[in-house]
C-alpha positions as CSV (number, residue, x, y, z in Angstrom):
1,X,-8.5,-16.4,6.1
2,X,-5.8,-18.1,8.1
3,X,-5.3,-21.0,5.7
4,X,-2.5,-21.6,3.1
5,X,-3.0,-23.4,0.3
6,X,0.0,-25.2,-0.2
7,X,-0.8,-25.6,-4.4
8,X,-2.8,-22.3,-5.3
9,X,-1.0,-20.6,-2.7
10,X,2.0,-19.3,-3.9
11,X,0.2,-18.1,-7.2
12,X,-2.4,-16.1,-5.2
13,X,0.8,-13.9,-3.3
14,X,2.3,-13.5,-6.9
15,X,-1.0,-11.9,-8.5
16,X,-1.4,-10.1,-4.8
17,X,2.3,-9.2,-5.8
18,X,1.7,-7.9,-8.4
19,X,-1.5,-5.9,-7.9
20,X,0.5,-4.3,-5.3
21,X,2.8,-2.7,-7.3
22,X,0.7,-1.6,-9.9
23,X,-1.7,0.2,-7.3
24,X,1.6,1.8,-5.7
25,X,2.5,3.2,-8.9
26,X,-1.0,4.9,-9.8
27,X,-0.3,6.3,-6.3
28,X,2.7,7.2,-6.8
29,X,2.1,8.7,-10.0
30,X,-1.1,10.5,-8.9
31,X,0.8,11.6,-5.7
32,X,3.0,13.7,-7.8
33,X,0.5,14.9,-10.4
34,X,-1.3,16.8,-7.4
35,X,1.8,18.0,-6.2
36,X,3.0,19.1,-9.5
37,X,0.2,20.9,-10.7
38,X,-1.3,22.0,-7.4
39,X,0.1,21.8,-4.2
40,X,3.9,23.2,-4.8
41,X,2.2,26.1,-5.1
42,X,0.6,26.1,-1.8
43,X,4.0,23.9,-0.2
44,X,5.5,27.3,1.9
45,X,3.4,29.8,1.5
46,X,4.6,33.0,3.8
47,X,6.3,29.7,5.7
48,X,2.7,28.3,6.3
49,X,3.1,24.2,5.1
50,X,-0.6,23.7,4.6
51,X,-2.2,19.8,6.3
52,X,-3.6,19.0,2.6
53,X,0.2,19.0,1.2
54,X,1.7,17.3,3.8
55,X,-1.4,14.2,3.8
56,X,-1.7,13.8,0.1
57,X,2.2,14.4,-1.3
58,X,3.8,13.1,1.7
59,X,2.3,10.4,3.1
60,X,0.4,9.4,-0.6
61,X,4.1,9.1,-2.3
62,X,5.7,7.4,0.6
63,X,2.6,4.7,1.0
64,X,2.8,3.8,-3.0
65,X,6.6,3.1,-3.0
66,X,6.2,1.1,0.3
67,X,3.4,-0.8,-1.9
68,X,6.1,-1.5,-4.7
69,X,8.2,-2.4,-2.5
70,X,6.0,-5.2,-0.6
71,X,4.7,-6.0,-3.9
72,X,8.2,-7.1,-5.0
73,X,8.7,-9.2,-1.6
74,X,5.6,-10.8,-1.9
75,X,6.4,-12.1,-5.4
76,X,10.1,-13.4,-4.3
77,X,8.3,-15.1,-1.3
78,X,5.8,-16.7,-4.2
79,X,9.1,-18.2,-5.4
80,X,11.2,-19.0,-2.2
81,X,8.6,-20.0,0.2
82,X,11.1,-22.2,3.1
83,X,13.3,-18.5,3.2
84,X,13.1,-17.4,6.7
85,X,14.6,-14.4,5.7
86,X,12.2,-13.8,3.0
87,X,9.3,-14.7,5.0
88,X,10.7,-12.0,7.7
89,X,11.0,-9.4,5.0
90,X,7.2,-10.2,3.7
91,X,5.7,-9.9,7.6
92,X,7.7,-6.4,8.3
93,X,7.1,-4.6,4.7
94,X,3.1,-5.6,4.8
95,X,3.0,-4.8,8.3
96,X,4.4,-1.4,7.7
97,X,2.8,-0.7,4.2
98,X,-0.8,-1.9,5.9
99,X,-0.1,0.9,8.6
100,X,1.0,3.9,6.6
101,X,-1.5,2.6,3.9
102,X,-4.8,3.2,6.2
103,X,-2.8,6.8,7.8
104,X,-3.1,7.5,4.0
105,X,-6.5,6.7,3.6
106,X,-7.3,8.3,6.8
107,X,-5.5,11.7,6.1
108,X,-6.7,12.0,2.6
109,X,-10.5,11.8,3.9
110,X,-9.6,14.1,6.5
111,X,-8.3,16.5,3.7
112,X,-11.3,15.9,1.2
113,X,-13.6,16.7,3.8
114,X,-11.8,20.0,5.0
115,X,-11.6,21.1,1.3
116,X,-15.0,20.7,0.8
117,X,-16.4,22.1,4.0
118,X,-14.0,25.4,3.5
119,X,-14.6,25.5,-0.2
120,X,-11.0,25.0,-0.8
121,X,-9.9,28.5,0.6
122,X,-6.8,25.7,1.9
123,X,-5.9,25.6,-1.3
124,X,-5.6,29.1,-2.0
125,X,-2.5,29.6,0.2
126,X,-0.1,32.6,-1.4
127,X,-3.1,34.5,-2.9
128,X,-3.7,38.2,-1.9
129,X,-4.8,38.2,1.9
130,X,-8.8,40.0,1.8
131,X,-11.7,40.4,3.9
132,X,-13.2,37.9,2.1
133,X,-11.8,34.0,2.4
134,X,-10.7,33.4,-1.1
135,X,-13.3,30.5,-2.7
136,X,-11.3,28.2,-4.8
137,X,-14.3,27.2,-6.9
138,X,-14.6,30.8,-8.0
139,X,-11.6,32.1,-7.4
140,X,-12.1,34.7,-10.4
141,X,-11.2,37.9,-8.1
142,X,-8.2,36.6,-6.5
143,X,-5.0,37.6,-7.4
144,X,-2.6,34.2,-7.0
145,X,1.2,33.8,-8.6
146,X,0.1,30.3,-9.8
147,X,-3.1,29.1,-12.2
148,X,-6.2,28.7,-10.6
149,X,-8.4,27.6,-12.9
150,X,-10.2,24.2,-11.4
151,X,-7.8,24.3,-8.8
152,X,-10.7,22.7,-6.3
153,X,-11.8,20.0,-9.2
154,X,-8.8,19.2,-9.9
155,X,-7.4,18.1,-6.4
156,X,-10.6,16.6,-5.4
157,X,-10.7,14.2,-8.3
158,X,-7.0,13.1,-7.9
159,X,-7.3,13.3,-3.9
160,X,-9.9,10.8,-4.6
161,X,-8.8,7.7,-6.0
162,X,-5.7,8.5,-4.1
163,X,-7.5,7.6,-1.2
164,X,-9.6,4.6,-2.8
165,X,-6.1,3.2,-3.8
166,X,-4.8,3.9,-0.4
167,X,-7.7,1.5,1.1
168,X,-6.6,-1.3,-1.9
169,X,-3.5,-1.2,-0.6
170,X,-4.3,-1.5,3.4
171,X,-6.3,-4.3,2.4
172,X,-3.4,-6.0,0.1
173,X,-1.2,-5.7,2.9
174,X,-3.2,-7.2,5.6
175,X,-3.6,-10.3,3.2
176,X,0.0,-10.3,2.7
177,X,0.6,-9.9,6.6
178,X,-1.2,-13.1,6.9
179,X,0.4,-15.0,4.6
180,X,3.5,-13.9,6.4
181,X,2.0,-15.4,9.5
182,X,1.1,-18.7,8.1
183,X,4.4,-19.1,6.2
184,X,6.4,-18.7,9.6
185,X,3.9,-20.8,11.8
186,X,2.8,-18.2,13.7
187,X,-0.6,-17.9,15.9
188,X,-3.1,-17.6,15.1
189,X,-2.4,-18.0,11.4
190,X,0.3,-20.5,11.3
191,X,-1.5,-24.2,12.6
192,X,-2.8,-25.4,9.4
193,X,-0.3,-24.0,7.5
194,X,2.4,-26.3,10.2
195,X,0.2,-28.5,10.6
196,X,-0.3,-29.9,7.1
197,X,3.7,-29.8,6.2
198,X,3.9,-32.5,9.1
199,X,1.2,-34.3,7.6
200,X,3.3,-34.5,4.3
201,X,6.4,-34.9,5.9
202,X,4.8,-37.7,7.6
203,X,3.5,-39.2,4.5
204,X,6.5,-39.2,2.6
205,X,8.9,-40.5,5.4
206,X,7.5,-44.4,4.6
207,X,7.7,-43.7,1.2
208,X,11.6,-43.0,1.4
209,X,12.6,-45.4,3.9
210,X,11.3,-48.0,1.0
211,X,13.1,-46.4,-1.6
212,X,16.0,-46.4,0.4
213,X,15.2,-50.1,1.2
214,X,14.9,-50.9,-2.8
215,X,17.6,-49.4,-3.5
216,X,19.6,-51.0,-1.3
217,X,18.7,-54.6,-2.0
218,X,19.1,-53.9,-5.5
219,X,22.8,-52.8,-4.7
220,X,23.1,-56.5,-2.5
């Protein structure tokens, strides 16, 4: 996992690259679907901010345009791989991305699995306060200022690849992250990588020194 290919290398970060953006934008884009058609509703409630909008608007939004962003390092690194700066840039974005990536993942599971075991009465925040918690999958007798109609579906199946895409993206990162490691020599990714650049740098110093050598006798 450590090694660099020195050939197919730079093409793998690219298509890494660009899978990286394209998952941040579903993110993205799903992000604010759920908090378009569901969770403003529920964002301040009686000045209650409910866990579910804070994990999946939040955190999902700020994780996919973190992913774009990598994605777009990891493509100009592709190009410009001797760019310390670049190589800097690629380390610190994955690095980050990877981290808020699996809170994402983390926080939207959490969320899933609180909806489901409370039968969405989360999401259900500004309805009229009974006796009886409000059930989002039948929330027929509740009176709420916003549309509930498959309110609980709805977020579930958006909340869901939300958090699938999440995962793509911690592991995306990580590769990146190593890359990053291998590209600036450091352990314990970076020995091959080092290693075979002296190799070539040691196979083409003869070869020079006789051009060089050529070229000069040809000028004598």
């Amino acid at each position: 996992m450590c090694s660099f290919d020195k050939e197919k290398g730079p093409g793998r970060l690219m298509k890494k690259g660009l899978i990286l953006i394209l998952v941040g934008h579903i993110n993205f884009i799903l992000g604010a679907i759920v908090h378009g058609s569901v969770l403003r509703h529920i964002s301040k409630p009686s000045q209650h901010i409910s866990t579910e909008y804070t994990v999946a608007n939040i955190i999902s939004v700020t994780s996919g345009l973190l992913s774009i962003a990598s994605g777009i390092t990891a493509i100009v690194v592709s190009r410009n791989l001797h760019k310390i700066k670049l190589q800097i840039g690629l380390l610190v974005s994955s690095f980050l991305n990877a981290l808020l990536s699996a809170a994402c993942c983390v926080g939207l599971l959490l969320a899933i699995s609180i909806t489901i075991a409370q039968n969405g009465s989360g999401l259900m925040y500004g309805c009229n306060d009974t006796v009886v918690p409000i059930n989002a999958r039948s929330p027929v007798s509740a009176q709420c200022p916003f549309d509930t109609t498959r309110i609980y579906d709805t977020t579930l199946a958006l909340w869901i690849p939300c958090a699938l895409l999440s995962a793509a993206e911690t592991g995306l990162s990580l590769w990146c992250f190593v890359v990053g490691l291998a590209l600036r020599g450091l352990a314990p990714c970076g020995k091959s990588y080092i290693k075979e650049q002296l190799e070539e740098e040691a196979e083409r110093s003869p070869q020079t020194r006789r051009l060089i050598g050529k070229h000069l006798n040809t000028q004598a």
